[in-house]
N, CA and C atoms as an extended XYZ file, in Angstrom:
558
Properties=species:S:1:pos:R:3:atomname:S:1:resname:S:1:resid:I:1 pbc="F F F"
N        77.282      115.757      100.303 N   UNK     1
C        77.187      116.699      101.415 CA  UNK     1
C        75.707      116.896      101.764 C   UNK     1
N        75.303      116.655      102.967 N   UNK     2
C        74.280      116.947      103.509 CA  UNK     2
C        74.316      118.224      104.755 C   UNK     2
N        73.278      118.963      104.028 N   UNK     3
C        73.337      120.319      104.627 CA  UNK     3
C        71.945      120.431      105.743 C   UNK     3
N        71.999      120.862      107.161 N   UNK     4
C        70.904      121.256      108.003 CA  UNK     4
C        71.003      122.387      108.147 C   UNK     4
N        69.577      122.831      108.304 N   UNK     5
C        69.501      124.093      109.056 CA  UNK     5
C        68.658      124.037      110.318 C   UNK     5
N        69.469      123.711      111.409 N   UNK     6
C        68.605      124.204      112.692 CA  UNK     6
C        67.981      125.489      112.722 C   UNK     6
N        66.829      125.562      113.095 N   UNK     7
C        66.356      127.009      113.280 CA  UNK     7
C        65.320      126.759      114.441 C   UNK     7
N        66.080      127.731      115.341 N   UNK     8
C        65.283      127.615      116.627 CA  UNK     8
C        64.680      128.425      116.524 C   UNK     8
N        63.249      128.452      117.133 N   UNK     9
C        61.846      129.142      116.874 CA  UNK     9
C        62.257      130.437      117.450 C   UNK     9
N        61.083      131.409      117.049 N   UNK    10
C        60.558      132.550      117.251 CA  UNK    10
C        60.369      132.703      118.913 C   UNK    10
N        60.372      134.244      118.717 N   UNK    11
C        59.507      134.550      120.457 CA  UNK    11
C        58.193      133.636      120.475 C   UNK    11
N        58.460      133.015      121.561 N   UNK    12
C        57.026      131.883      122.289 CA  UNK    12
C        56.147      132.832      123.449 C   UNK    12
N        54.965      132.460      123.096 N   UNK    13
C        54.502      133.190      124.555 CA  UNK    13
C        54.796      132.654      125.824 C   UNK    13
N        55.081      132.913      126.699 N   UNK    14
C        55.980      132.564      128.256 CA  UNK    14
C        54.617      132.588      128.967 C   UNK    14
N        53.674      133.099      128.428 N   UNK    15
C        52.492      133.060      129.773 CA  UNK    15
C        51.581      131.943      129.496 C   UNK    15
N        52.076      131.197      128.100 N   UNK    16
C        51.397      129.516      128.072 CA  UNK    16
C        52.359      129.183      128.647 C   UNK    16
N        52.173      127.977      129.935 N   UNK    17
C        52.915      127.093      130.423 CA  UNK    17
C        53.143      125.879      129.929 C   UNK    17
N        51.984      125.212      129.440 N   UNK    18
C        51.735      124.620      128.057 CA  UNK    18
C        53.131      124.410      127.103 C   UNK    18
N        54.016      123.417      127.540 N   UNK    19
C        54.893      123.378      126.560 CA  UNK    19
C        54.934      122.878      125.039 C   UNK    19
N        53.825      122.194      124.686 N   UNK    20
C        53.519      121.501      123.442 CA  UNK    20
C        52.772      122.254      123.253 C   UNK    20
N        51.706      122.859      123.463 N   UNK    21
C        51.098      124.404      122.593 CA  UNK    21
C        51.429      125.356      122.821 C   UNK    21
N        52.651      125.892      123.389 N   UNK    22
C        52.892      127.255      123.098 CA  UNK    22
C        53.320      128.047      121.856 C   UNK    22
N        52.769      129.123      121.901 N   UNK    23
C        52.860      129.414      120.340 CA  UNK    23
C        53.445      130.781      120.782 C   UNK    23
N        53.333      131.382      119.240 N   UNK    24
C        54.419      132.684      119.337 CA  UNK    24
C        53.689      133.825      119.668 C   UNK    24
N        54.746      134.484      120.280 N   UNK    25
C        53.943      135.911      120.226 CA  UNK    25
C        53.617      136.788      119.332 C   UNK    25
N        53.342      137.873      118.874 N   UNK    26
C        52.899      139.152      117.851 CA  UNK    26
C        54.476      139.181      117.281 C   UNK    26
N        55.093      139.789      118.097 N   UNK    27
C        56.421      139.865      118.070 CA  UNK    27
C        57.373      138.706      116.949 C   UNK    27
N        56.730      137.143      117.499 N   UNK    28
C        57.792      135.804      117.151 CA  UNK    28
C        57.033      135.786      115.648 C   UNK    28
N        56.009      135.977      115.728 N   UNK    29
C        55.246      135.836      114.174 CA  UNK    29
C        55.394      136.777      113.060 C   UNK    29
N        55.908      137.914      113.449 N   UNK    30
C        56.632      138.892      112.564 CA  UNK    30
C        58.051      138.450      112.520 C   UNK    30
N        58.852      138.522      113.620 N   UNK    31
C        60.069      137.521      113.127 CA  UNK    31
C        60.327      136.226      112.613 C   UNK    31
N        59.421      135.537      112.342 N   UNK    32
C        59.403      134.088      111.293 CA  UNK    32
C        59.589      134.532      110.039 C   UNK    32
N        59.407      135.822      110.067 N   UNK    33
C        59.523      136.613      108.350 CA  UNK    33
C        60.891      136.586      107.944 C   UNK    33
N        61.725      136.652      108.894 N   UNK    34
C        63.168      136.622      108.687 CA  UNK    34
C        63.940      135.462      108.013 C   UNK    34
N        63.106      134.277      108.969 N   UNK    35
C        63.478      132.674      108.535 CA  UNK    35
C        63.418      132.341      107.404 C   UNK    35
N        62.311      132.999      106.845 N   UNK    36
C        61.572      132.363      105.919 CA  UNK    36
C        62.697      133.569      104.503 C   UNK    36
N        62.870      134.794      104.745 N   UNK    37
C        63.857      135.523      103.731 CA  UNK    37
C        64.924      134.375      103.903 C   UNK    37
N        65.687      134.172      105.523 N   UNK    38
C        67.099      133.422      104.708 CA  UNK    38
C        67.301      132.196      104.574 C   UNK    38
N        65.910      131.539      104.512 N   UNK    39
C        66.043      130.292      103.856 CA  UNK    39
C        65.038      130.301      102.365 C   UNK    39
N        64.786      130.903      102.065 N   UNK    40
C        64.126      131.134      100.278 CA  UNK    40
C        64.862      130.719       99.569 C   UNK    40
N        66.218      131.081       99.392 N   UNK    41
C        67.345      131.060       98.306 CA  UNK    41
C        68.120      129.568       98.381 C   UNK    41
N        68.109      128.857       99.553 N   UNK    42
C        69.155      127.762      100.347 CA  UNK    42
C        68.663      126.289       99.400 C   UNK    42
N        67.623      126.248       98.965 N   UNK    43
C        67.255      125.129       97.720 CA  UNK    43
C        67.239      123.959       99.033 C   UNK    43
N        66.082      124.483       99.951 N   UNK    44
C        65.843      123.196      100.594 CA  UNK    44
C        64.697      122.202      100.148 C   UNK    44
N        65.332      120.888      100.364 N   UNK    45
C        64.470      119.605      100.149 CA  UNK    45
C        63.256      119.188      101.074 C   UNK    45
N        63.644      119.424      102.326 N   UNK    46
C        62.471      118.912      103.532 CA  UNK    46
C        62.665      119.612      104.795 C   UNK    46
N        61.350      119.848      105.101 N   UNK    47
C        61.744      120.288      106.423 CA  UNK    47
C        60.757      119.247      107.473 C   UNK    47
N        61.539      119.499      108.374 N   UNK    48
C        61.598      118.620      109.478 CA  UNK    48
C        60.965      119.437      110.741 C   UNK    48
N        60.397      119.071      111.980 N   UNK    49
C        60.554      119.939      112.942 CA  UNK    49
C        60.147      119.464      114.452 C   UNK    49
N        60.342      119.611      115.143 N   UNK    50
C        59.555      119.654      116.885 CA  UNK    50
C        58.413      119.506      116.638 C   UNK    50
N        57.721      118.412      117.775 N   UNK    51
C        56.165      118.627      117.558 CA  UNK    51
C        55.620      120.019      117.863 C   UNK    51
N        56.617      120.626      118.943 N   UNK    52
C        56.152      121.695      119.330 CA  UNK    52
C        55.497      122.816      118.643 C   UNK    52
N        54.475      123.709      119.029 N   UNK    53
C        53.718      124.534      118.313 CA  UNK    53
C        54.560      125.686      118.189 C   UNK    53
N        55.465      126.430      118.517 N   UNK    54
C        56.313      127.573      118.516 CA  UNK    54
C        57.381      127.533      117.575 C   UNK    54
N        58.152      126.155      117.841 N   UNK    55
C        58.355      125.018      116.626 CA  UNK    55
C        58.118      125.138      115.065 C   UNK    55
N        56.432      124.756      114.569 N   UNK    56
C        56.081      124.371      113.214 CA  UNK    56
C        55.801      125.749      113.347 C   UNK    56
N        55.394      126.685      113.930 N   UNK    57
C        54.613      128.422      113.710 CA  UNK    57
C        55.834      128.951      113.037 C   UNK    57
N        57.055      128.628      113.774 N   UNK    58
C        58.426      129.279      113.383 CA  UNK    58
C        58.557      129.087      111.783 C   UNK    58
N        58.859      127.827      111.197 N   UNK    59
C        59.180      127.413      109.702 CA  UNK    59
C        57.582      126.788      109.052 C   UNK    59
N        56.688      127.437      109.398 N   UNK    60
C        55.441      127.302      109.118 CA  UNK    60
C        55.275      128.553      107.787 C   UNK    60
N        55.589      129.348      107.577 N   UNK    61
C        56.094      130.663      106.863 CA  UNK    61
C        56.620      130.267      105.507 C   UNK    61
N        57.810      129.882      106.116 N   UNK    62
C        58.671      129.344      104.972 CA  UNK    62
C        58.509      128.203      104.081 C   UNK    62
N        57.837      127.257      104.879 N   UNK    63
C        57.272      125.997      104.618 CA  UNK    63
C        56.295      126.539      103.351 C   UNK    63
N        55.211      127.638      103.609 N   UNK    64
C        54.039      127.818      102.473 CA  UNK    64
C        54.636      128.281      101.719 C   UNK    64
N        55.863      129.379      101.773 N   UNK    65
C        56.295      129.985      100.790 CA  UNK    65
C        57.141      129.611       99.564 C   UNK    65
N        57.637      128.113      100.057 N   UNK    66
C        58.534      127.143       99.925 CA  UNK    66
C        57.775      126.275       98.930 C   UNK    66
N        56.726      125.541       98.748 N   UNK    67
C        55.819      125.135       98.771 CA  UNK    67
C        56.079      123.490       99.366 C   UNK    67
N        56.476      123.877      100.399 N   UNK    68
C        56.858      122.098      101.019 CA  UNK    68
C        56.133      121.702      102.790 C   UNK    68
N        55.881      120.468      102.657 N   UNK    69
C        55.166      119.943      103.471 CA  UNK    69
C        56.132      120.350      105.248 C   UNK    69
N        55.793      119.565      106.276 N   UNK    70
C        56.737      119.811      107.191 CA  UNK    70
C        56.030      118.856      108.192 C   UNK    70
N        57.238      118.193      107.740 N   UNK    71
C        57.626      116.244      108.761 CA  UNK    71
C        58.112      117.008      110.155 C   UNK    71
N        57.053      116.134      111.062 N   UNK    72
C        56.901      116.460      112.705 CA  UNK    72
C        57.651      115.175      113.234 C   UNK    72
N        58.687      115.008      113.214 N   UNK    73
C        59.435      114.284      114.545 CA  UNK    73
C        60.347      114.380      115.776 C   UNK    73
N        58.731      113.331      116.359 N   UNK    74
C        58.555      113.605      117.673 CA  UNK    74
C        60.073      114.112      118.377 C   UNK    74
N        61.606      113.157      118.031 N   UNK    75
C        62.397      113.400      118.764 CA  UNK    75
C        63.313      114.901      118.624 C   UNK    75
N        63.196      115.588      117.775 N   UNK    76
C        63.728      116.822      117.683 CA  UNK    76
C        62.673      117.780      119.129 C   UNK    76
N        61.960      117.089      120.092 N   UNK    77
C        61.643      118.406      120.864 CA  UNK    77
C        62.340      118.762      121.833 C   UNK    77
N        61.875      119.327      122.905 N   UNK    78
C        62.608      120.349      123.656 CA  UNK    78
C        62.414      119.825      124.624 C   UNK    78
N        63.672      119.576      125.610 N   UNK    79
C        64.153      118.947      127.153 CA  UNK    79
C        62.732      118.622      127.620 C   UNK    79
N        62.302      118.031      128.491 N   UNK    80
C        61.291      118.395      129.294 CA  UNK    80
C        62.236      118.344      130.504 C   UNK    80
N        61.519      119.801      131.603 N   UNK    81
C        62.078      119.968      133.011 CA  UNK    81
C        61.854      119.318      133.736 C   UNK    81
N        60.268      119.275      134.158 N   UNK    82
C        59.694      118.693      135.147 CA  UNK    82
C        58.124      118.893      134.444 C   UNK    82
N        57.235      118.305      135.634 N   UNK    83
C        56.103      118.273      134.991 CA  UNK    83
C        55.407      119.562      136.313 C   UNK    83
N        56.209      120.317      136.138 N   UNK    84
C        55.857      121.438      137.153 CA  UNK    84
C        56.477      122.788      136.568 C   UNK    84
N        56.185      124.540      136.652 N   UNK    85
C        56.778      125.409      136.165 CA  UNK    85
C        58.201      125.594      136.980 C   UNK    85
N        59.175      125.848      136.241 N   UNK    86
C        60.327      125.964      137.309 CA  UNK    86
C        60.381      127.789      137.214 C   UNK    86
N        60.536      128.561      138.810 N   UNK    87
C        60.614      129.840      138.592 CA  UNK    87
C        61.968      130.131      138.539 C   UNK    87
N        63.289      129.022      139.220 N   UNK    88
C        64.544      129.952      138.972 CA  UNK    88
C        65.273      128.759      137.854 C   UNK    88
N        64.670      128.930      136.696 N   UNK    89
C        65.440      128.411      135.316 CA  UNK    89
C        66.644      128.831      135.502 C   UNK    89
N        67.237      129.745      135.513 N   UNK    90
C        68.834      130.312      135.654 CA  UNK    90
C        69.526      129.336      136.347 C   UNK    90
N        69.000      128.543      137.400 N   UNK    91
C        69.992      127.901      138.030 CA  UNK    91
C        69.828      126.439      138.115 C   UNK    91
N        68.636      126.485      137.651 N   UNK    92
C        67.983      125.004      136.923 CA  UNK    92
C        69.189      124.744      135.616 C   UNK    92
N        69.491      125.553      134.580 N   UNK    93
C        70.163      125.783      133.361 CA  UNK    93
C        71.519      125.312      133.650 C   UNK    93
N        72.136      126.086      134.567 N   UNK    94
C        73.527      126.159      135.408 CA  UNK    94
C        73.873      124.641      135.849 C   UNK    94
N        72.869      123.943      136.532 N   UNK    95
C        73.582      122.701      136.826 CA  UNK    95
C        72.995      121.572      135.839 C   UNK    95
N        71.638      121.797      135.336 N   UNK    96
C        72.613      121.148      134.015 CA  UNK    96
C        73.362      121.086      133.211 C   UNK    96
N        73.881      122.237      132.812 N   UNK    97
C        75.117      122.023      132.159 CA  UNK    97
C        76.105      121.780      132.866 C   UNK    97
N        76.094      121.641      133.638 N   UNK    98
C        77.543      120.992      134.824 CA  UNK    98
C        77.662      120.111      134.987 C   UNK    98
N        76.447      119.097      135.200 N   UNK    99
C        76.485      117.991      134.732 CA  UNK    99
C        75.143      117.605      133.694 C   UNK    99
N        75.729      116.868      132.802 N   UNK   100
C        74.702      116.152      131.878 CA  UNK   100
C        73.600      115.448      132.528 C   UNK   100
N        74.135      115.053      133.204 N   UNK   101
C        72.765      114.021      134.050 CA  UNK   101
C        71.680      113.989      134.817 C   UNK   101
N        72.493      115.580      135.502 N   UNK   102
C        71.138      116.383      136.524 CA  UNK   102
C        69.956      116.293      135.462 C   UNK   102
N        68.629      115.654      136.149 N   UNK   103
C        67.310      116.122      135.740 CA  UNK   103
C        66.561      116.437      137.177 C   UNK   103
N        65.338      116.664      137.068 N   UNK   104
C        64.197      116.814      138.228 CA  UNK   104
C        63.431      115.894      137.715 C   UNK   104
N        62.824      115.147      138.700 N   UNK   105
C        62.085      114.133      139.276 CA  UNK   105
C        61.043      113.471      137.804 C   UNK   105
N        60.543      114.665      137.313 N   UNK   106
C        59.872      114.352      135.743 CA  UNK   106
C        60.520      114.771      134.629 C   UNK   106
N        61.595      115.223      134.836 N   UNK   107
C        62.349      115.835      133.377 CA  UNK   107
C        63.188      114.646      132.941 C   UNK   107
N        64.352      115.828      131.796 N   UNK   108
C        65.401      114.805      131.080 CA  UNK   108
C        66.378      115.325      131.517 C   UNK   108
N        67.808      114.739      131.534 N   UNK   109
C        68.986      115.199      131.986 CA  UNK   109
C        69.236      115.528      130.272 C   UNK   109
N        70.308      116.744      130.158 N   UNK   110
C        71.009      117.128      128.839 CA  UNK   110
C        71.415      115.908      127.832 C   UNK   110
N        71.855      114.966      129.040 N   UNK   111
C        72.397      114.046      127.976 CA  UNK   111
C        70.900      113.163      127.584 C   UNK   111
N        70.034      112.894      127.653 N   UNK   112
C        69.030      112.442      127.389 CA  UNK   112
C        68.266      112.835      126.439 C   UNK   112
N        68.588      114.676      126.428 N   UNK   113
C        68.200      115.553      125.044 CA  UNK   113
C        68.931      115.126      124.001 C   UNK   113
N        70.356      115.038      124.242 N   UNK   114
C        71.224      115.454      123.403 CA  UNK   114
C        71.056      114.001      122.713 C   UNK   114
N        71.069      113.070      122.791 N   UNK   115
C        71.168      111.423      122.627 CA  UNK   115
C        69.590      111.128      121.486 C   UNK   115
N        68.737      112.222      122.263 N   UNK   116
C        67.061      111.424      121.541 CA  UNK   116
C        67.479      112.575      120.122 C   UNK   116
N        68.055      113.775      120.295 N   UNK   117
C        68.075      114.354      119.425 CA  UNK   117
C        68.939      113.941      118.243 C   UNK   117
N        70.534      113.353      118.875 N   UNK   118
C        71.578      113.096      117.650 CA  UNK   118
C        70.667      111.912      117.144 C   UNK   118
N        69.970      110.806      117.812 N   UNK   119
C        69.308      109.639      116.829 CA  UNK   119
C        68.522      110.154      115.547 C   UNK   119
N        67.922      111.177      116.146 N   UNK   120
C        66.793      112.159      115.391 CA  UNK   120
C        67.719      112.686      113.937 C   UNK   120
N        68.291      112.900      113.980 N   UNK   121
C        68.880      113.813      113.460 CA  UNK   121
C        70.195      112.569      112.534 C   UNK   121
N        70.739      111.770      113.097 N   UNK   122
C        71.072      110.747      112.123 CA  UNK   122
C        70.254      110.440      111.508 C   UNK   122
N        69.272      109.918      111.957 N   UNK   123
C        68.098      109.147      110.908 CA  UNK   123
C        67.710      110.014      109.284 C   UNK   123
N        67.299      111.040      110.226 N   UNK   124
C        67.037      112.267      108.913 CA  UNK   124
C        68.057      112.473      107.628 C   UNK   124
N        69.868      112.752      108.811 N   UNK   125
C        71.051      112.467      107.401 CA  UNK   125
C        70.643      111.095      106.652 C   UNK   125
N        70.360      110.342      107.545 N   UNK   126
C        70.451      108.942      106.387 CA  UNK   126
C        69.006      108.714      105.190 C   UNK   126
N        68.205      109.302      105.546 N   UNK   127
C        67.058      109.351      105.109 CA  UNK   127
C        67.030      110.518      104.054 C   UNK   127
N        68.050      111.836      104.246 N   UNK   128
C        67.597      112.537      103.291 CA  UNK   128
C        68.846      113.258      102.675 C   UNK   128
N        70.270      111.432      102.578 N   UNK   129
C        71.300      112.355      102.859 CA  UNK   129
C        71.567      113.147      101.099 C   UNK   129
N        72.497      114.323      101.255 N   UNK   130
C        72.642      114.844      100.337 CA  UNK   130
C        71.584      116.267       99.756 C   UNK   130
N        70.688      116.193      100.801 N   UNK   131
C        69.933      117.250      100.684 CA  UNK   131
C        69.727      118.131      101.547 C   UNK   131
N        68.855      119.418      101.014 N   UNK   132
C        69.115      120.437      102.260 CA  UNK   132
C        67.790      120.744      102.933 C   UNK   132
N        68.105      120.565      104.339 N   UNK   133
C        67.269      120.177      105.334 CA  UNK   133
C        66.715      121.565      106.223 C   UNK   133
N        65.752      121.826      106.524 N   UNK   134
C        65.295      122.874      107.721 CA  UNK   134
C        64.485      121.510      108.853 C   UNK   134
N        65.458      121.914      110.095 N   UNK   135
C        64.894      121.590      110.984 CA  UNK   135
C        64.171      122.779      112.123 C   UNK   135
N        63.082      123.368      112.385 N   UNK   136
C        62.492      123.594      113.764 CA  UNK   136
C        62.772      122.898      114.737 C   UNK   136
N        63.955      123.853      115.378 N   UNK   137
C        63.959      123.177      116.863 CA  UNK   137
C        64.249      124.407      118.085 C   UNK   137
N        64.866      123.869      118.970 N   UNK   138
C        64.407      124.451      119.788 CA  UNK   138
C        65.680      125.120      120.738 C   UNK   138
N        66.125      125.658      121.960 N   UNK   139
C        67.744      126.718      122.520 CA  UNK   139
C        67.834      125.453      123.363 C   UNK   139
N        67.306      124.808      123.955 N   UNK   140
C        68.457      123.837      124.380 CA  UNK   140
C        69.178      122.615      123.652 C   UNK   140
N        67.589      121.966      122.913 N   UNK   141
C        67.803      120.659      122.100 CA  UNK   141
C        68.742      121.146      121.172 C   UNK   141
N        68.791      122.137      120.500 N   UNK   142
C        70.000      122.660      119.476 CA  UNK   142
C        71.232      122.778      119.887 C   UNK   142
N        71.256      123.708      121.028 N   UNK   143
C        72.606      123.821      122.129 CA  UNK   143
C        73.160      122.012      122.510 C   UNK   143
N        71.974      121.040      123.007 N   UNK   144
C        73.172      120.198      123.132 CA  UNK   144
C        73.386      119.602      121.683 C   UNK   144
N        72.982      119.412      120.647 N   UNK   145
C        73.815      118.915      119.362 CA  UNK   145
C        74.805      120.101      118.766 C   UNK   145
N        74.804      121.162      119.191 N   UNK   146
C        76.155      121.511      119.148 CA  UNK   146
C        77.069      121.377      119.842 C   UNK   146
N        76.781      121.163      120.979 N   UNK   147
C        77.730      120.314      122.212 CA  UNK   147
C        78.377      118.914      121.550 C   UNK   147
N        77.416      118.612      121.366 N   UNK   148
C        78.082      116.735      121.003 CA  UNK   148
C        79.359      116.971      119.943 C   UNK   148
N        78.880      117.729      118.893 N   UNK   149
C        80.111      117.630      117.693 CA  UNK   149
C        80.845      118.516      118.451 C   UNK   149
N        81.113      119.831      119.369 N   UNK   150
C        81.789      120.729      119.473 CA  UNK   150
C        82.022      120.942      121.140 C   UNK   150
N        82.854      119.875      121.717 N   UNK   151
C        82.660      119.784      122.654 CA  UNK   151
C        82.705      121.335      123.763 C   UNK   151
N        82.967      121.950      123.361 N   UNK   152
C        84.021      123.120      123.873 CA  UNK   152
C        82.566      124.322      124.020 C   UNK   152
N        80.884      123.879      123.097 N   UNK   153
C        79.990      125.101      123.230 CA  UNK   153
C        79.361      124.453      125.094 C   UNK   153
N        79.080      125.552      125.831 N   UNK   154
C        79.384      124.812      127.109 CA  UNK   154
C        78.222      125.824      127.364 C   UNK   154
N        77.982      125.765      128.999 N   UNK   155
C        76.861      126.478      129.437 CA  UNK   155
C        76.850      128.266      128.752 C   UNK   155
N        78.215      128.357      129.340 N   UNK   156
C        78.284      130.337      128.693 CA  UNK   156
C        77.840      130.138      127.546 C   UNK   156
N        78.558      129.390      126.914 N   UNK   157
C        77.824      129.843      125.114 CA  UNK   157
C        76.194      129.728      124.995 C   UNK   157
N        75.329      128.663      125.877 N   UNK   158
C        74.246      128.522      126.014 CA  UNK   158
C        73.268      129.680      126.489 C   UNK   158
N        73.782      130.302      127.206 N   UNK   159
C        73.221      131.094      128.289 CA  UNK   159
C        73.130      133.015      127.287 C   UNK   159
N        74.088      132.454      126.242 N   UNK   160
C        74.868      133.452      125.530 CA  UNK   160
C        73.756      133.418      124.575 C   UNK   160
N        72.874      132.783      124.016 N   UNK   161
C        71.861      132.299      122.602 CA  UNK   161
C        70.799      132.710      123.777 C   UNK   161
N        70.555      132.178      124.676 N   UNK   162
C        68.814      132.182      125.294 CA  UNK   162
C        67.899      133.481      124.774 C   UNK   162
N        68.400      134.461      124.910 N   UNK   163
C        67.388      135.396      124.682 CA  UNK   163
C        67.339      135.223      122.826 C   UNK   163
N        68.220      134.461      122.139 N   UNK   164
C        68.166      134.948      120.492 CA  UNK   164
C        67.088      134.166      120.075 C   UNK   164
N        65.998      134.594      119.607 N   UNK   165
C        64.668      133.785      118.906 CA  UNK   165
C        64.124      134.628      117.656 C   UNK   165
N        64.194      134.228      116.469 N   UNK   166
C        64.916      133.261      115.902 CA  UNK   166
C        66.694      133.269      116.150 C   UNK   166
N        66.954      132.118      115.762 N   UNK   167
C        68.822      131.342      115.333 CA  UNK   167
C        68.463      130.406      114.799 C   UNK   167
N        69.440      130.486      113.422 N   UNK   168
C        69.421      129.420      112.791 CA  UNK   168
C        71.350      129.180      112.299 C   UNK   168
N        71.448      127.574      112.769 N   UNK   169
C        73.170      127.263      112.765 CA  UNK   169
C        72.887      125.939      111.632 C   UNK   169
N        73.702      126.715      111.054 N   UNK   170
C        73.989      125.407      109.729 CA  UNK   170
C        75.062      124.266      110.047 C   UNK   170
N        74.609      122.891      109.776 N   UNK   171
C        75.793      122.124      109.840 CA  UNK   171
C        75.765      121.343      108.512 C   UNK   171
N        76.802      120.810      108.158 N   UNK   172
C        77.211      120.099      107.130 CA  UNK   172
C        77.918      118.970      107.644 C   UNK   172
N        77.449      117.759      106.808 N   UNK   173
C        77.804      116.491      106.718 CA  UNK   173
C        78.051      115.623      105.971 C   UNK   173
N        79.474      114.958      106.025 N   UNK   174
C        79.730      114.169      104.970 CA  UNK   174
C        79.844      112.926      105.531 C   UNK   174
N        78.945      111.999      104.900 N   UNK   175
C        77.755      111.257      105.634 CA  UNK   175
C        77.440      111.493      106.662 C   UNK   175
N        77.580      110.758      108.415 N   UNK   176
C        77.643      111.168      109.566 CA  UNK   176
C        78.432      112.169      110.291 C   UNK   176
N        79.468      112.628      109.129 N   UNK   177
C        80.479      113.128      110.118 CA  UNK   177
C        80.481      114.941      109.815 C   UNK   177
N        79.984      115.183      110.886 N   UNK   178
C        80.102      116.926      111.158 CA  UNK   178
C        81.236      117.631      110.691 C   UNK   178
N        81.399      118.349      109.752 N   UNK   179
C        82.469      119.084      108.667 CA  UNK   179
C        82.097      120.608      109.511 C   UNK   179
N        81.708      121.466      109.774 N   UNK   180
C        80.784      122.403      109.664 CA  UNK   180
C        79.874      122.649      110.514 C   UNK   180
N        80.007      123.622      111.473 N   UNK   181
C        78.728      124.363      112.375 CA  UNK   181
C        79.308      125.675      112.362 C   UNK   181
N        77.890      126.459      111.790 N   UNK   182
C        78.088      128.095      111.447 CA  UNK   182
C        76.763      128.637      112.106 C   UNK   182
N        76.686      129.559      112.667 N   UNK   183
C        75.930      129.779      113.010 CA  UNK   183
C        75.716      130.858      111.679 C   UNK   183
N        74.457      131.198      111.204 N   UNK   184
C        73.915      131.961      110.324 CA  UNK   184
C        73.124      132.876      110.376 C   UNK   184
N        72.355      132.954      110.984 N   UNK   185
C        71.401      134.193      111.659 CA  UNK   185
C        70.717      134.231      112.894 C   UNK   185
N        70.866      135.519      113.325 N   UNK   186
C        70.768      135.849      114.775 CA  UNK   186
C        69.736      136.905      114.712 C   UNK   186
């Protein structure tokens, strides 16, 4: 049995636009304290994470307290939209999840997340299967790999997590095959 823990980061600051350095706020850096209590006890082997900076800040905590290193791959990051700020995300959100494929002109369509992420994320079961894993990631890239195994988590359920920073959803695997998605702390 190979055990993950997604844990999507902390409050990010929103006034970096900066998606690869945004980091956390006052706020997200006192709540990493949380991550780091309910994963102490879980007897994890490696953690994994987003290049993203909001990302490693999140299980950056746990990581020292842990005393374990923290493997940055690249494909666990977060959608890219466009290479522009989008102001009505709400409805940017809405039709991608309606369809997988919608992107804008420089972004990724869902299914493009969801695809770089499940490779990501096989590789890791096969690489570290039987052990227990913290991944840093991120409310959509997480949302669609719970999509893939669970076809049925859909935009509402998505839209339903956005404001939760930290979440962390455990899955279990016996080898490739998804036994298990719990969500664990909110």
């Amino acid at each position: 049995m190979t055990t993950v823990y997604f844990v999507r980061h902390a409050e990010p600051d929103f006034g970096n636009h900066d998606d690869f350095l945004r980091t956390l706020t006052d706020k997200g850096l006192k709540d990493r304290i949380k991550v780091t209590n309910y994963l102490l006890d879980k007897k994890i082997d490696i953690i994994l994470s987003s290049p993203y900076m909001r990302s490693v800040n999140t299980v950056a905590d746990f990581a020292e307290n842990a005393g374990l290193n923290i493997e940055i791959i690249d494909d666990f990051r977060e959608r890219k939209i466009d290479s522009v700020w989008i102001e009505d995300f709400n409805a940017f959100c809405e039709k991608q999840w309606n369809d997988f494929n919608y992107k804008l002109k420089d972004g990724e369509s869902l299914n493009e997340v969801q695809n770089r992420n499940i490779r990501a994320l096989e590789q890791a079961i096969d690489k570290y299967s039987g052990k227990n894993i913290v991944v840093g990631s991120h409310g959509t890239a997480l949302s669609t790999i719970i999509n893939y195994y669970n076809k049925n988590f859909n935009y509402k359920n998505f839209n339903a997590i956005r404001g939760v920073m930290p979440w962390i959803v455990r899955f279990e695997f016996e080898g490739k095959n998804c036994v298990c998605i719990e969500e664990v702390m909110r």
